[in-house]
N, C-alpha and C positions, 0 to 999 in steps of 0.2 A: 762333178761335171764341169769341164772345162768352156768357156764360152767363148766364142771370134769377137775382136774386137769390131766387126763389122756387124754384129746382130743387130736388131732394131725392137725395139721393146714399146709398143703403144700401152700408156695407161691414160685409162679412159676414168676420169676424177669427177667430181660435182664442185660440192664448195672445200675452200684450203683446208686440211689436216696436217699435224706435227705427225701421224702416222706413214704419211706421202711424203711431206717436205723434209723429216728429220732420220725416217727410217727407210722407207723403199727408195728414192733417189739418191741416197749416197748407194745403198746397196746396188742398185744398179752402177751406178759410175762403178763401183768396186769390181762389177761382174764384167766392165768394159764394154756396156749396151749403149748405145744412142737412144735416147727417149722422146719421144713425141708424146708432150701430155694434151689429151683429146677433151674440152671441157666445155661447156655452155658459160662460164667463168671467167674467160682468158686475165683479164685483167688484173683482179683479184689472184692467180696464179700468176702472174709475171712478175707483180708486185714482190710476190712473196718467194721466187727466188731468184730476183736482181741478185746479182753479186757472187751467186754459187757460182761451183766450176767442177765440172762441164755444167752448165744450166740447161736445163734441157729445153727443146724446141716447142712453144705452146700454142697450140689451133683450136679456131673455134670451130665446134663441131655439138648439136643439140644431140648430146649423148644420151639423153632418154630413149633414140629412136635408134635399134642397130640398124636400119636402112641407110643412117645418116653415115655413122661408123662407118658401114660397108665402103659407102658411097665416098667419103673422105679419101681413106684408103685407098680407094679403084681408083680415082680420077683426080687428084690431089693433082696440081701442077711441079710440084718438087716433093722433095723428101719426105715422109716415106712415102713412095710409090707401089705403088701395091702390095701384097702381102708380108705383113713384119714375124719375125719371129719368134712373137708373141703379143698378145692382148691381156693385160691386167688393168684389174678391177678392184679398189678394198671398201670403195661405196657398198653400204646396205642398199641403197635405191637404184645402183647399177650394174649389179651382179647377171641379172637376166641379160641388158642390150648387149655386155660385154660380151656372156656365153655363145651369144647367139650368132658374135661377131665372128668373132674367133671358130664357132664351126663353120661357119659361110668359107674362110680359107682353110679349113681344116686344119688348123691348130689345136694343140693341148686347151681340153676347157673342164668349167663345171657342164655337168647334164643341165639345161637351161631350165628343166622343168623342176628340177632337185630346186634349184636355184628360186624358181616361182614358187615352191609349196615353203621355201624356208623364209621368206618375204613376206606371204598370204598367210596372217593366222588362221585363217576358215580353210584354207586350201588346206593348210599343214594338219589342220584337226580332224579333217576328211580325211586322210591320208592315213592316221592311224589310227581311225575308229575303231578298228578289227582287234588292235593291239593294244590298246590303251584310250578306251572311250574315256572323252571330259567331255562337261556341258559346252558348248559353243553355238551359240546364235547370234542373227544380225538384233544390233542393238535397237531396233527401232522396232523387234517382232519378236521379243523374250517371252514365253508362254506365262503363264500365272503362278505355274508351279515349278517354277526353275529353282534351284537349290542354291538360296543367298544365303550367303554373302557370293556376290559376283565381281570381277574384276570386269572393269570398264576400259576397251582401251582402241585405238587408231586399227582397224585392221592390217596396213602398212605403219606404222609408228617404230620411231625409236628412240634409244635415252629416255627411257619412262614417261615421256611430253604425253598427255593428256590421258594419264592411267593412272586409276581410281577403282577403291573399294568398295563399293554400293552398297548396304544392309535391306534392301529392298525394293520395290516397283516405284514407288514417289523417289528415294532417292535419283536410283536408274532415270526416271524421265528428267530430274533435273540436271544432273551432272551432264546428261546428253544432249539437252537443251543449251547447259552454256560451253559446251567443246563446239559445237555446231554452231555458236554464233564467233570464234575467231577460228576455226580450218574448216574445210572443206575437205569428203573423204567420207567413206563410210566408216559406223565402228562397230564392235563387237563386244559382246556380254562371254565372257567365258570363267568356268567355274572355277572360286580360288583353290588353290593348290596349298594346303598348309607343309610342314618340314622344314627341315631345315635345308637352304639354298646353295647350290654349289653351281662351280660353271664346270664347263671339261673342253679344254683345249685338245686341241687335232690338228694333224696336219696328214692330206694324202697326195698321191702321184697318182691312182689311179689302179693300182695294184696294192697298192703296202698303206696301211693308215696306223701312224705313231701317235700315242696320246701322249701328248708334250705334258699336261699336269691339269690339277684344277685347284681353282680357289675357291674360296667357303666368303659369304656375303653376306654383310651385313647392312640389312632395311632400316632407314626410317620407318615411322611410327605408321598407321594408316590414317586419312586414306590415302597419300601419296605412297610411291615404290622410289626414293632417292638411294643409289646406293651408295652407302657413305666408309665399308671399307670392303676390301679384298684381303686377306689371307690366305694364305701358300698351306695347300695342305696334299698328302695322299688322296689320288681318287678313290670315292667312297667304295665300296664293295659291292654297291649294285649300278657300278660303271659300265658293265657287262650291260644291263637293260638297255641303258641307253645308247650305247653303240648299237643295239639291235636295230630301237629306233629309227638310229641317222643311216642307219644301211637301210631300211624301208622305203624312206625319205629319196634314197638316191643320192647321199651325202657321202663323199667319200675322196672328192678332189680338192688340193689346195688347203686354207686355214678354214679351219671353223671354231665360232666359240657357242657352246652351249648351255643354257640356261637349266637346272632342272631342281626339283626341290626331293627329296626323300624324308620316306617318314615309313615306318615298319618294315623296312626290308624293299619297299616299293620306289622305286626311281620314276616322276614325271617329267617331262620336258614342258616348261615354260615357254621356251623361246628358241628358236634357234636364228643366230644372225654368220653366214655365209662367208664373213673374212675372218682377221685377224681380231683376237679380243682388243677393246679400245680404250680409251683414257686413261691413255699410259702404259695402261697395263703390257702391252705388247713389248715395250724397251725394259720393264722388269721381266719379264718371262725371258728376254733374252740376255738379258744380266745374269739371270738368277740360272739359267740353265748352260750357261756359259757356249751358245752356238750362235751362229752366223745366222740367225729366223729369217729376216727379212730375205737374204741373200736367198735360202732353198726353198721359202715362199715363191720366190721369183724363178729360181730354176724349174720348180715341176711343173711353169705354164712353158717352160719352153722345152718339153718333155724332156726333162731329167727327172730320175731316178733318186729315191730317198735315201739310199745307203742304212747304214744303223743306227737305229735310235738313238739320241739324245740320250746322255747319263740321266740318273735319279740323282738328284740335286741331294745335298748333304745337310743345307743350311733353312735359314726360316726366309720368308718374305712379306712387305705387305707393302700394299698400296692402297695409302689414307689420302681421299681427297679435303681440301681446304674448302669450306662450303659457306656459298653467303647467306647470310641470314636475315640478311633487308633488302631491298632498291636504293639507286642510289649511283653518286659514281665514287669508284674505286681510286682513293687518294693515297692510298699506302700498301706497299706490296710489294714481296723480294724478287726479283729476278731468277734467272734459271740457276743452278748451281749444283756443284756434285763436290762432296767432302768424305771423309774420312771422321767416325768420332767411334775411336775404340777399334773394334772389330768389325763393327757394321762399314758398310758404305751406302752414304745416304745421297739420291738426288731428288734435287727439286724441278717442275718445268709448271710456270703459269699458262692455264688458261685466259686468264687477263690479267694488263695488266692495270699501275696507274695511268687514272685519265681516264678508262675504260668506263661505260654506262653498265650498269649492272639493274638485271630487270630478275625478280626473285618470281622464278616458275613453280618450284616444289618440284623439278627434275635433275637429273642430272647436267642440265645447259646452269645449274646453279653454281659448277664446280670452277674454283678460281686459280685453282693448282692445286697440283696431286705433287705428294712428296710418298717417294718410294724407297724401300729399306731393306738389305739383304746382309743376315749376320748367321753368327751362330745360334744362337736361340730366340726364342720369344720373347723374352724378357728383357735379351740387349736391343733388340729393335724397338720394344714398345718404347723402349728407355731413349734411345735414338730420336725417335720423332717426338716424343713430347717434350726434349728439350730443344731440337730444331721450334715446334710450334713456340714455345714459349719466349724462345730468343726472336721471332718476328712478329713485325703485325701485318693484317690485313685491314686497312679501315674502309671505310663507306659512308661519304657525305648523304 
């Protein structure tokens, strides 16, 4: 789908991402859209695309609330004035105002509710009790006989921040006790899912949903959930479950990435998070699949059509993140890079750098850069990265 260079594309952002700044804004310029990014943020977004070109236009606007959105939009004294054509969103925390935006002018959206039950664990677990009953209670009213080990986690939460393995009621009240003393938020007790972990990437229009691929994930230890790598693999054979699922759900527009574990033939959904998969992984997915993502991300909010899937990728991939292992600040650490060793192509992109304060959660916000790796086999990418690791350091005063 060809695009005027006159469209106007609002993405409505939170705090800065390399997913925004490195992937959907070039793609946009490439699609030849004018951008207004809509943010409670501005600053912190201006900061961080001084210098690009086209830079896109940055407003402040309390994007939690789409009356504000709307209202931006409606009455703005300049550009854009009223309705653009399109509203994107790849915030977990802003998936709903965006939705909600974008119908208000009748544009291409997610269902806003799809949107809320993929946000709300309790909503989401409600939603498919019919289909795939799991335990899920409010954390502060777990019955006596709930089936522990239980996972403990943010009912809005993401990047594994404050999720926990329980073995019990004593445990359950402490772990809740000290999540409750630094956030605010309810949480929930929901029952561990054993298997083994895969995600499954999607992308729909609204009509046609392509499963771009999925990777196989591997946990730290309990009781933290850090994931410390991705592997490119075939989605598993009861792929089929879980698209049933996300069409229950009302999932079906845009990127989705999904969490789910299998174990005897039985596919569960863990998680489901409404954009594109994240930390990094989104720029291997599009390496490794060799298509324009970002770009038909962006086309089917401004109702274009998917055309034909995506090839089945040939080669292996993975994305291993660099992971700190103390507090501390970060005094040593390579910059961004993309090379060539062998057959592989290997890039690197820090999430911090030196200089940087490093505070060790036992989450994924522990990740200091991810190095991503696309070859012919397993064994020349493992070979790849572990002599990239070895060749740098990461230190921590």
């Amino acid at each position: 789908m060809a695009v005027a260079a006159s469209q106007s594309l609002v993405l409505v952002a939170g705090k800065v991402t390399d997913s925004v700044t490195h992937g959907f804004l070039p793609a946009a310029a490439r699609l030849g859209l004018d951008v207004t990014v809509l943010t409670d943020r501005p600053s912190d977004h201006a900061e961080a695309y001084a210098g690009t070109d086209p830079a896109p236009t940055v407003a402040r606007c309390d994007v939690t609330d789409f009356r504000a959105i709307v209202a931006h939009l409606a009455h703005a004294a300049g550009p854009p004035l009223g309705a653009p054509a399109g509203i994107f969103s790849n915030s977990d925390f802003l998936q709903v105002p965006a939705a909600l935006a974008a119908a208000y002018f009748g544009l291409p959206a997610k269902d806003w509710r799809a949107a809320a039950r993929a946000k709300d664990k309790a909503l989401m677990r409600a939603h498919l009790a019919a289909v795939d009953p799991v335990f899920s209670a409010d954390a502060a009213r777990v019955p006596a006989d709930a089936p522990y080990p239980l996972v403990l986690k943010p009912r809005e939460g993401v990047a594994s921040e404050d999720v926990f393995l329980v073995n019990d009621a004593r445990e359950l009240a402490a772990r809740r006790e000290e999540i409750s003393a630094r956030r605010a938020g309810p949480l929930v007790a929901e029952e561990y899912l054993p298997g083994a972990l895969h995600t499954l990437e999607t992308l729909g229009d609204g009509h046609d949903l392509h499963v771009l691929g999925s990777f196989r994930t591997r946990l730290s230890a309990p009781p933290h959930f850090v994931e410390e790598r991705l592997e490119w693999t075939p989605p598993p054979p009861e792929t089929g479950q879980v698209l049933a699922q996300l069409e229950r759900l009302g999932v079906g527009f845009g990127a989705c990435h999904t969490e789910f574990a299998v174990r005897d033939g039985r596919a569960r959904i863990i998680e489901v998070n409404y954009r594109v998969i994240g930390d990094h992984c989104d720029f291997l997915l599009a390496d490794l699949l060799g298509v324009p993502l970002f770009e038909r991300i962006l086309r089917v909010h401004l109702g274009g059509r998917l055309g034909a899937p995506p090839p089945v990728p040939s080669g292996h991939a993975v994305a291993e993140p660099v992971i700190a292992t103390r507090a501390g600040t970060l005094t040593d650490a390579p910059e961004a890079m993309e090379r060539a060793d062998g057959a592989v192509r290997l890039s690197y992109r820090p999430q911090r750098r030196a200089g940087d304060a490093v505070a060790l959660t036992r989450t994924n916000r522990d990740y200091l850069g991810t190095v991503r790796a696309i070859g012919p086999s397993a064994a020349e990418v493992d070979a790849a990265i572990g002599r990239f690791r070895a060749e740098h350091a990461w230190r921590i005063a």
